[in-house]
C-alpha positions in Angstrom: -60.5 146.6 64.7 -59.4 148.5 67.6 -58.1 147.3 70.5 -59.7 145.4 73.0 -59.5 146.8 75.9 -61.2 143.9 78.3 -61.6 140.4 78.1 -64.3 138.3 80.0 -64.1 134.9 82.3 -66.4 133.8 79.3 -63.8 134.2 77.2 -61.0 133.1 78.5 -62.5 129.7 79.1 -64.1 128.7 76.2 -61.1 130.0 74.0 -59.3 127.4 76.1 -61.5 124.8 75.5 -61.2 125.2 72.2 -57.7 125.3 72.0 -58.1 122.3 74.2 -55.7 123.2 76.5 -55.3 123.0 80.1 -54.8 126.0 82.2 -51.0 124.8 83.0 -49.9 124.3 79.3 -52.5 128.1 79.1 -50.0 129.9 81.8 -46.8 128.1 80.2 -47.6 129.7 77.0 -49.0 133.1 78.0 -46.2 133.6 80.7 -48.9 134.9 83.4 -49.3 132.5 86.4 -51.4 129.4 86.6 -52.9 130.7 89.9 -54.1 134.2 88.3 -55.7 132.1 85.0 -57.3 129.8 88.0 -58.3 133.1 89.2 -59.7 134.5 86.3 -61.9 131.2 84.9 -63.4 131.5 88.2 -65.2 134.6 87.7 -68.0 135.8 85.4 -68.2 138.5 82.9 -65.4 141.4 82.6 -61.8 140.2 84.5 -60.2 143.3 86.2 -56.5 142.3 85.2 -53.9 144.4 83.8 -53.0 145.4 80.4 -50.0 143.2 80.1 -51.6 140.3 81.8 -54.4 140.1 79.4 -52.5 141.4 76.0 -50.4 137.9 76.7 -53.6 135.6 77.5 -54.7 136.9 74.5 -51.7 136.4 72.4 -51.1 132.7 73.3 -55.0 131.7 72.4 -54.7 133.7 69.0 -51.4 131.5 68.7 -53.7 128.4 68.5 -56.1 130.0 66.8 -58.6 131.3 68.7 -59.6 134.2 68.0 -61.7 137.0 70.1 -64.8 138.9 68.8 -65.3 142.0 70.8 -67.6 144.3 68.7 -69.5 141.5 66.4 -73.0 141.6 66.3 -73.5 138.7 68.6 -71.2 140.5 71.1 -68.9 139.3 73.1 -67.6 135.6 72.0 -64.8 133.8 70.8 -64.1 131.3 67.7 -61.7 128.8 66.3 -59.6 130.0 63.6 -57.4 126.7 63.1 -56.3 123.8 65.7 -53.1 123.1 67.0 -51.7 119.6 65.9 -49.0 117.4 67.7 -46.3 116.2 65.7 -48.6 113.1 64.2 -51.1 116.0 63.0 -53.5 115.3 65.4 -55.4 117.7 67.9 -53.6 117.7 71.2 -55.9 118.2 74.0 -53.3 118.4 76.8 -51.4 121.5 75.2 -48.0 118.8 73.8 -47.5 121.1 71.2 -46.0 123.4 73.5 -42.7 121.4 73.2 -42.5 122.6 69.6 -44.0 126.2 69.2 -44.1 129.5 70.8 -43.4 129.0 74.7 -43.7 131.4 77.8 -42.1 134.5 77.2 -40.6 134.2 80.7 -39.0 130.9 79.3 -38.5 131.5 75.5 -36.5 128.6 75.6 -38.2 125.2 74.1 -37.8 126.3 70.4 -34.1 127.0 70.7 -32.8 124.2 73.0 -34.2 120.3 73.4 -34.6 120.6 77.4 -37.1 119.3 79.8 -39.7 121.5 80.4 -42.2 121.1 83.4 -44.3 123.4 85.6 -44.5 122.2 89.7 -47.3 124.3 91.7 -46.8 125.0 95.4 -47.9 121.6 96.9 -45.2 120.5 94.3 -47.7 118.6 91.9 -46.9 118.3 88.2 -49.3 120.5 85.9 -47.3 120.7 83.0 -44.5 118.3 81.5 -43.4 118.5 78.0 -42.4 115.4 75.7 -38.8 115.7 77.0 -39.3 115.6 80.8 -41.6 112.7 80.0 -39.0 110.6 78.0 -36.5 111.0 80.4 -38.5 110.0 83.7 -40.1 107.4 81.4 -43.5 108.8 82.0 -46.7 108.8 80.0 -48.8 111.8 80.5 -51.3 110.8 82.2 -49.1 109.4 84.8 -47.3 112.8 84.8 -49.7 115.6 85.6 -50.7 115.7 89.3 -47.7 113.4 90.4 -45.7 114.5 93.0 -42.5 115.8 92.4 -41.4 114.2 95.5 -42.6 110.6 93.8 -41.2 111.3 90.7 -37.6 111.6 92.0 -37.5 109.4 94.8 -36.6 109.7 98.3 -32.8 109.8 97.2 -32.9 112.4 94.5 -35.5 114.3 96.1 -33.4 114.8 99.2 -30.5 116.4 97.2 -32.2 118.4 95.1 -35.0 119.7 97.9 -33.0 123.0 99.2 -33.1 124.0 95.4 -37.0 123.4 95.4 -37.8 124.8 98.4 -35.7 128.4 97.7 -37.7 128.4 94.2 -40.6 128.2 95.9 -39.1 131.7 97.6 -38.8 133.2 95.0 -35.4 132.9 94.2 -34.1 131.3 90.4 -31.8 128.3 90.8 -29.5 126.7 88.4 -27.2 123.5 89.3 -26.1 120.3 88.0 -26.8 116.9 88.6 -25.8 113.4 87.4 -28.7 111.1 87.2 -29.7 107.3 86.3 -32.7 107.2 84.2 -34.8 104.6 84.0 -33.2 102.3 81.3 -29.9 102.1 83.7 -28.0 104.9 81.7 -26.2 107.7 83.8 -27.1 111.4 82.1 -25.6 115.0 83.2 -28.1 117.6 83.5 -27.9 121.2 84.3 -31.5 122.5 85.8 -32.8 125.9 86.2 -35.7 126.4 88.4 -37.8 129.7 87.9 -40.2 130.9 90.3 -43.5 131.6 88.9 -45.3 134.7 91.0 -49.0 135.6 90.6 -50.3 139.0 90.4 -50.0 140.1 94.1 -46.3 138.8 93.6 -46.9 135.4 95.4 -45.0 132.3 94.4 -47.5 130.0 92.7 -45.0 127.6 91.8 -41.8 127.4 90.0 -40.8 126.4 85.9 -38.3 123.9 85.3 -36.0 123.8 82.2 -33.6 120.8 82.3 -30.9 120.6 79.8 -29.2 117.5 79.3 -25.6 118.2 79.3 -24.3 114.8 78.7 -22.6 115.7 75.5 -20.8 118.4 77.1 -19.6 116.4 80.2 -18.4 113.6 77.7 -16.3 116.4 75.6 -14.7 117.8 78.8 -14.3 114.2 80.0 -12.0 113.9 77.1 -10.3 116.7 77.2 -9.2 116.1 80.8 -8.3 112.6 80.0 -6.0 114.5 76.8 -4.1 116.8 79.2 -3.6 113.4 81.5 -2.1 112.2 78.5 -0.3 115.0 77.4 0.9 115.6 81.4 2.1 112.1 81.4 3.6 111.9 77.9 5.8 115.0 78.9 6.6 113.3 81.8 8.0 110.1 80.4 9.9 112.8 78.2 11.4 114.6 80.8 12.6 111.4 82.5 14.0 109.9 79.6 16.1 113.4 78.9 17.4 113.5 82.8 18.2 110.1 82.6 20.8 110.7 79.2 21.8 113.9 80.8 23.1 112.3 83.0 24.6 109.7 81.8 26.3 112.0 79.3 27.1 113.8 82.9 28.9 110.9 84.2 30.8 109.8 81.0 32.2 113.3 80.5 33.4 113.2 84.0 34.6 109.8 84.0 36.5 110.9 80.9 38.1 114.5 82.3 38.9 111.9 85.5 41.3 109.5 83.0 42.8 112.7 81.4 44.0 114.2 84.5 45.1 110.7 85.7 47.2 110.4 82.5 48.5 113.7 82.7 49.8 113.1 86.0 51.3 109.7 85.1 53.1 111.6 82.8 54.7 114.3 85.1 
């Protein structure tokens, strides 16, 4: 089959509803931003979009199994090949298998790391949060998508991490750490990446956010600092215990070499 070189609105949106997907889990897995698949589900027949662009919409819906038919006799359509499945083996109509398959190339991360995973338009409203970000805010779903990102942290949090969000939402990646108390009362490190998502006039739709929990590593370097303290001190004690025979051994030597001269000159 060769090549197809266009796809329609048609398309797009019934192979979407078939994957039963939303357009944020859609633009997560395709890479392309959710304001240009927004764009496209709007329109009808043919979408004018470029090669690349619609080479990855049509790789992420053949990755859930839908497949396009372009030169069938019916014309143009789409159909279901297989379903995607969440972890319990049942279908997943908000797109959770995303946390364990094939990701946005722009990402490419949540098969090879556990992080948080989320996706904040430009009115900072949640479209897309994977199992992860959920667990650690405590969050179901359906409390998740269309929160505020502003609710979601708090005043407090929100404040501190809001010069990050806003130069994202520039255009311009950001990586930092924080230390943060999660619901259940324990404190967790994390070290968040923020990556502007542009559409295709090179407008910031909204920004990605991988979050890596980097408690582990904080803990090893905790202890590794509280080794060299030890170490530092330990040498210390040693050093103070060898200056204090030193001199002693100083003082008995001289006190000695003092009663030999004495004698010597008792003698003369």
């Amino acid at each position: 089959m060769p090549a197809p070189s266009r796809i329609t609105a048609e398309q797009v949106r019934a192979g979407r509803a078939m994957a039963r997907i939303e357009q944020g889990a859609l633009a997560l897995r395709s890479g392309v931003s959710l304001e240009t698949i927004k764009r496209i589900e709007r329109l009808r027949g043919p979408v004018a979009v470029n090669p690349r662009t619609r080479a990855a919409i049509l790789r992420a819906l053949a990755d859930l199994g839908v497949e396009f038919e372009f030169y069938g006799p019916a014309g143009e359509g789409v159909r279901l090949r297989s379903t995607s499945l969440d972890a319990d083996g049942a279908a997943d109509p908000a797109g959770r298998a995303l946390s364990g398959v094939a990701a946005a190339p722009a990402l490419a991360v949540p098969t090879l790391s556990p992080g948080m995973l989320a996706y904040w338009d430009r009115n900072l409203k949640c479209l897309y949060a994977n199992e992860g970000y959920l667990e650690w805010f405590g969050r179901d779903r359906s409390d998740m998508l269309g929160l505020s990102i502003h609710t979601l942290m708090g005043d407090e949090l929100f404040s501190t991490n809001e010069a990050f969000i806003r130069a994202a939402l520039s255009g311009e990646t950001q990586m930092f750490e924080r230390s943060l108390k999660k619901p259940a009362g324990a404190v967790g490190h994390t070290r968040a990446h923020y990556f502007p998502d542009r559409d295709e006039n090179g407008r910031v739709a909204g920004f990605r956010a991988l979050v890596v929990d980097i408690t582990p590593l904080k803990a090893a370097e905790q202890s590794l600092a509280d080794a060299r303290s030890a170490l530092a001190k330990t040498r210390r004690d040693v050093e103070t215990v060898i200056d204090a025979k030193v001199a002693t051994v100083a003082a008995l030597t001289a006190e000695r070499l003092g009663r030999k001269a004495d004698s010597r000159g008792g003698a003369a």
